[in-house]
N, C-alpha and C positions, 0 to 999 in steps of 0.2 A: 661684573657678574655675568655667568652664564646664563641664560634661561633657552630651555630646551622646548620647541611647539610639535607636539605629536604630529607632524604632518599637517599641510596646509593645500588647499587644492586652486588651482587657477580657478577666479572669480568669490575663492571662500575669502574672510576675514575672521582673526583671532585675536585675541586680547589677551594683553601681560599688563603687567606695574610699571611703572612710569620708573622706579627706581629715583636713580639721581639726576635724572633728567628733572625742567622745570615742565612737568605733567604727569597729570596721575596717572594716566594710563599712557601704551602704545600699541595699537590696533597695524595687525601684520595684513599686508594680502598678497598675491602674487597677480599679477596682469598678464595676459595673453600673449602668445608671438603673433604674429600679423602675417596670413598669407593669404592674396587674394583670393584665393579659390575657395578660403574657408572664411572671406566676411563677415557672413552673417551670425556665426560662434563665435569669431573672435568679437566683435559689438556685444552680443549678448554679455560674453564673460567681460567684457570689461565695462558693464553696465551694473552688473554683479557686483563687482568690487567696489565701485562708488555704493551703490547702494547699501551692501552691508556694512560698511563701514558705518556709512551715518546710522541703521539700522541699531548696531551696537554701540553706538554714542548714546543714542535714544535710548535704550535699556539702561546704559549704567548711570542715566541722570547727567551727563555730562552737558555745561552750557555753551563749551564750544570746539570746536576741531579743527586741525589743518590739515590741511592736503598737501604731498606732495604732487608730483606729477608721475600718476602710478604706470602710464606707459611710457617706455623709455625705447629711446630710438634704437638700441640695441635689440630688441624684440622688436623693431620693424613698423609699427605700426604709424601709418602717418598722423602728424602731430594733429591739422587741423580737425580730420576728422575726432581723433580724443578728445581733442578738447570741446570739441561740441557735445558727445558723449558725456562727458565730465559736469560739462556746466548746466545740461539740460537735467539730468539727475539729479544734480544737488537742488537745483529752481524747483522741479518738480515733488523732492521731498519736502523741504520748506513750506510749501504751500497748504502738505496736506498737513504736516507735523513742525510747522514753525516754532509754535509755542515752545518747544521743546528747547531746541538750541537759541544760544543768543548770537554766536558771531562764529560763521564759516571762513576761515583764510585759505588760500591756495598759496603755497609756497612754491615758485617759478624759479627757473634760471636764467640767463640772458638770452639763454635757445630759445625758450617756451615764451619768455615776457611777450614780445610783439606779438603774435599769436591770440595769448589771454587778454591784452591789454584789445585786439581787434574784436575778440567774440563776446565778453563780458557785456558790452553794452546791449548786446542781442535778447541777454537770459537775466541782465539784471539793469537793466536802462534807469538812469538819473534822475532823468525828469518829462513830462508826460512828450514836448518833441524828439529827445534823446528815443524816446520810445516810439514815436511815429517814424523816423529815422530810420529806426532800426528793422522795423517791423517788413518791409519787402525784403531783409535780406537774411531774415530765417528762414533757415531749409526748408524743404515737404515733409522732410521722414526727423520730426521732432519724438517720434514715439507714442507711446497709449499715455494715461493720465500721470503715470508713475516715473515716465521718461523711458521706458524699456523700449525698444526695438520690435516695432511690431514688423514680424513674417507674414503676407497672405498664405503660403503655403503652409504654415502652421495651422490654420484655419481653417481645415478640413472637418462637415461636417458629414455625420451614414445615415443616412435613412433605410427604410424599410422598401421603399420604392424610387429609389433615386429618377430626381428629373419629373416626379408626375405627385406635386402637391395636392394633397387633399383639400376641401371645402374648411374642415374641421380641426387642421395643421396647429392651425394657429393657439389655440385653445389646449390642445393636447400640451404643444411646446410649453406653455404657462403652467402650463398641472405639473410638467416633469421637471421644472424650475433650472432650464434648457437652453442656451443659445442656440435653435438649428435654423437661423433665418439665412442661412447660407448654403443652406439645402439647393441640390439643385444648378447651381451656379457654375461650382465646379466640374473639372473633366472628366474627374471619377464618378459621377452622379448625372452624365447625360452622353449622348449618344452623340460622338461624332461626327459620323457617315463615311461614305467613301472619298475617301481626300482624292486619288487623283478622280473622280467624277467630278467633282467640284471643280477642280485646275482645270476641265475638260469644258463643264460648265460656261468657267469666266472667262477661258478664250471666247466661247459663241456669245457669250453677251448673254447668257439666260440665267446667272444666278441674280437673287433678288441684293437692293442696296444692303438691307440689315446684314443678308449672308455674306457681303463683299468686306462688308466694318468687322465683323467676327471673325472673318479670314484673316485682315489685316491687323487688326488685335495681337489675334497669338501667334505671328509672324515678327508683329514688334517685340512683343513677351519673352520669343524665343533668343533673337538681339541680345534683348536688355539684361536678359540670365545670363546669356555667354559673355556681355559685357562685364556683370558682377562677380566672373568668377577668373577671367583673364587674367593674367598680368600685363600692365599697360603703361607701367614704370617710365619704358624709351620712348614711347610716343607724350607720358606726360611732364617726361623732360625736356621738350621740346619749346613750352610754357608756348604754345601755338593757342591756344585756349582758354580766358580763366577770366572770371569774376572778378566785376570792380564793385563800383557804388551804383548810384539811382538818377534817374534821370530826371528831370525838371518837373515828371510826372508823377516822379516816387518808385518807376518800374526799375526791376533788373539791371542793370547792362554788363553785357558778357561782350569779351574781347576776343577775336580773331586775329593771329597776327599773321598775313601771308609770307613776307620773307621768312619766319621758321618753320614754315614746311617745305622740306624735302623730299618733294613729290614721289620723283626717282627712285630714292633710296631706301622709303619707307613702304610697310604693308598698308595699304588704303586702304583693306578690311578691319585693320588695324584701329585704322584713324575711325573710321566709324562707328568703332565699338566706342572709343575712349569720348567720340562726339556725345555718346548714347547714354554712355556712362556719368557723365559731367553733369547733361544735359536735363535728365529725366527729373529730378527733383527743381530743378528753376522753372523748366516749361510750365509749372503746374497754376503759375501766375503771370499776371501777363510782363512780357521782358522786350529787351530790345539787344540788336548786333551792333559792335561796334567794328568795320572791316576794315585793320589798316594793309590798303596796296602798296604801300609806300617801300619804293625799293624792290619789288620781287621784279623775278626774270624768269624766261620759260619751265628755269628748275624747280620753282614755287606755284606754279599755274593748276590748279586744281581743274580738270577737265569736265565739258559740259555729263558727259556718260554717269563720274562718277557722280556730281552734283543732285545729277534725277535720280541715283539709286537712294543716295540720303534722303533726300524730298521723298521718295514714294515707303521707305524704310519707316520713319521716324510717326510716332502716334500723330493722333489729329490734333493735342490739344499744342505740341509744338507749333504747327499752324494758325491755329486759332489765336493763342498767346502771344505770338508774335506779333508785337505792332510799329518795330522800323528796323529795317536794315540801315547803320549811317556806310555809304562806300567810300573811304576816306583817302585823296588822294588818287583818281581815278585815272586811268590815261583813255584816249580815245580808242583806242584797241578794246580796252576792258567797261566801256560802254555800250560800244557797238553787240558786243558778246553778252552782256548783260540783256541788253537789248532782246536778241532771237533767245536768249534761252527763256527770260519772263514770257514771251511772247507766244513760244512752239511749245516749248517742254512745261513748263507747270503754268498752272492758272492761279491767280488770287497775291502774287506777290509782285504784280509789277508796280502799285501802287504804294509799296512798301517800303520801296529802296529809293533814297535819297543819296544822290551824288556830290560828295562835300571835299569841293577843292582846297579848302583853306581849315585850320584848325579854329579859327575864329569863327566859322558858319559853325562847326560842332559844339562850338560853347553855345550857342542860343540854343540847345535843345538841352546839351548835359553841362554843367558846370566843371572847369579844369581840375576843381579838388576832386570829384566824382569819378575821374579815371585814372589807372595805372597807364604813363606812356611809356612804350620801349624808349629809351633815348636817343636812337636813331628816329625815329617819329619825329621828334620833338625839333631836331636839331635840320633834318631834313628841309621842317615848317619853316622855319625861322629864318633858311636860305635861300626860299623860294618866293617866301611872303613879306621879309621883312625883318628887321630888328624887335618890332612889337610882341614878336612871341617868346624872344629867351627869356621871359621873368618865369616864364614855366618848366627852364630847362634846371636840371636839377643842380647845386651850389656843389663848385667842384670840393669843399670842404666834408661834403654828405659820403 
């Protein structure tokens, strides 16, 4: 049987007859294409479509739903981020409207399983350490209480005197039954001054510290926008970068792999966007580096210039958050170097970086299940330190 849907719009959801299928109903939607430039719409719609859907479960009395996997890699979108999408949505309707449904399924393919079967324990944890487990390795940007994708930029509020609150603000805002507690804040509602006087300023040394943090604010801001809206596809098939598990403290640990950067070949404004891009939702708790040396050669050598423009780039709470670089594999050349750049060019991280010859010194801080290793890592260890380490290298049968 035919059935014909008047038109259906990315992020809408409609509902027909189950027919001879075993379900009463089938709820249509359509999912977004994915380009990076337009993120922040493609999330919304495709927070949209999760949401309506269960939306309209909840209307027709219905006690339970499956899901497929409404983005398909054909529209582009990358999987991990959907399904964080996917699953924070469902968690966060649940919550408000549990009672409603009795049993949500996600129906996966063999693409998708390992994916859901990694993020599921984050939005729907087992048992209460499954949940403590899980809990440093939820994102920053989970959304407002409904799971939606909250924009600062959406969050523009006008006043009648932007930037110059009154005594009696507050009071007013409560009568007009009003969010404007974000008066003021923004760009459009204060006065920025003469930017190059400022730049003129912070050469002589006479802007004040608060004005030097709000320079460097919206210098990061400006970054992290051009990062969100780039395509950065080649520098993040490089897998130079990426999230494991948690360190013996429960923090972060994020993985650096020197031999897949190609210093040479690659745009190192590039690399510092997709650094910024990665980065900005883990800094927000505190994390650790994981740096493997192992194997690079001058073609992988990330240079002291650019190093200080990332450090002087990158928010404060990257700094702050940070509490170890492990240098894994180090040679006396990339000590020495280590060395004058903690020493001359930044302050506050010479005390951070631990030089770890062996992969057995990196297990007393992060345990071996807790990290993804390149398998050159692995195999490198093992021929440098001993037979003790192949029980980590991966079963040629995997």
């Amino acid at each position: 049987m035919t059935v014909v849907i008047a038109g259906c719009r990315t992020g809408e959801a409609k509902l027909t007859k189950g027919f001879n299928l075993a379900a009463r109903f089938i709820i249509h939607t359509v999912g977004p294409k994915y380009k990076s430039r337009y993120r922040t719409a493609a999330e919304s719609s495709l927070y949209s479509c999760y949401r309506n859907v269960l939306q309209l479960a909840k209307e027709q009395s219905m006690s339970s739903v499956g899901f497929c996997v409404i983005n398909s890699a054909k529209r582009g979108y990358p999987l991990e981020d959907a399904t964080h999408i996917a699953l924070r949505t469902v968690r966060r309707f649940l919550e408000i409207h549990g009672e409603t449904l009795e049993k949500v399924v996600f129906a996966v393919s063999e693409l998708e399983e390992a994916t859901y079967q990694k993020l599921l324990p984050l939005y729907f944890p087992r048992s209460l350490k499954e949940e403590s487990r899980s809990l440093p390795c939820l994102p920053a940007d989970i959304g407002n209480a409904e799971g939606e994708p909250v924009v600062p930029e959406r969050q523009i509020r006008i006043s009648e005197k932007p930037g110059a609150p009154e005594d009696n603000q507050e009071e007013e805002d409560e009568g007009l039954g009003v969010d404007l507690s974000f008066i003021g804040s923004h760009a459009f509602a204060r006065m920025e001054g003469d930017i190059d006087k400022q730049r003129r300023l912070i050469l002589q040394g006479q802007l004040s510290e608060a004005a030097l943090q709000k320079q460097h604010q919206r210098n990061y801001n400006r970054w992290l926008c051009q990062a969100r809206s780039e395509d950065l596809s080649d520098i993040a098939s490089l897998k130079a970068l990426y999230q494991t598990g948690v360190d013996n403290c429960g923090r972060t640990v994020m993985v650096v792999v020197g031999r897949n950067i190609p210093v040479t070949l690659i745009d190192m404004d590039k690399a510092l966007l997709y650094f910024i891009h990665v980065m900005d939702h883990i800094a927000v708790k505190e994390y650790v580096l994981v740096y493997f040396h192992t194997l690079t050669s001058e073609y992988n050598h990330l240079d002291s210039d650019f190093l200080k423009k990332l450090y002087d780039v990158v928010d404060v709470k990257y700094k702050r958050n940070l509490k170890a670089v492990y240098f894994v594999h180090p040679t006396f050349r990339s000590k020495v170097s280590t060395w004058f750049f903690t020493t001359f060019s930044v302050s506050g991280l010479k005390d951070k970086i631990h030089h770890v010859d062996s992969l057995h010194q990196l297990f007393s801080a992060i345990s071996p299940e807790q990290i993804d290793f390149p398998p050159f890592v692995l195999e490198y260890d093992a021929r440098e330190n001993g037979p003790y380490y192949t029980s980590y290298l991966p079963s040629p049968d995997l």
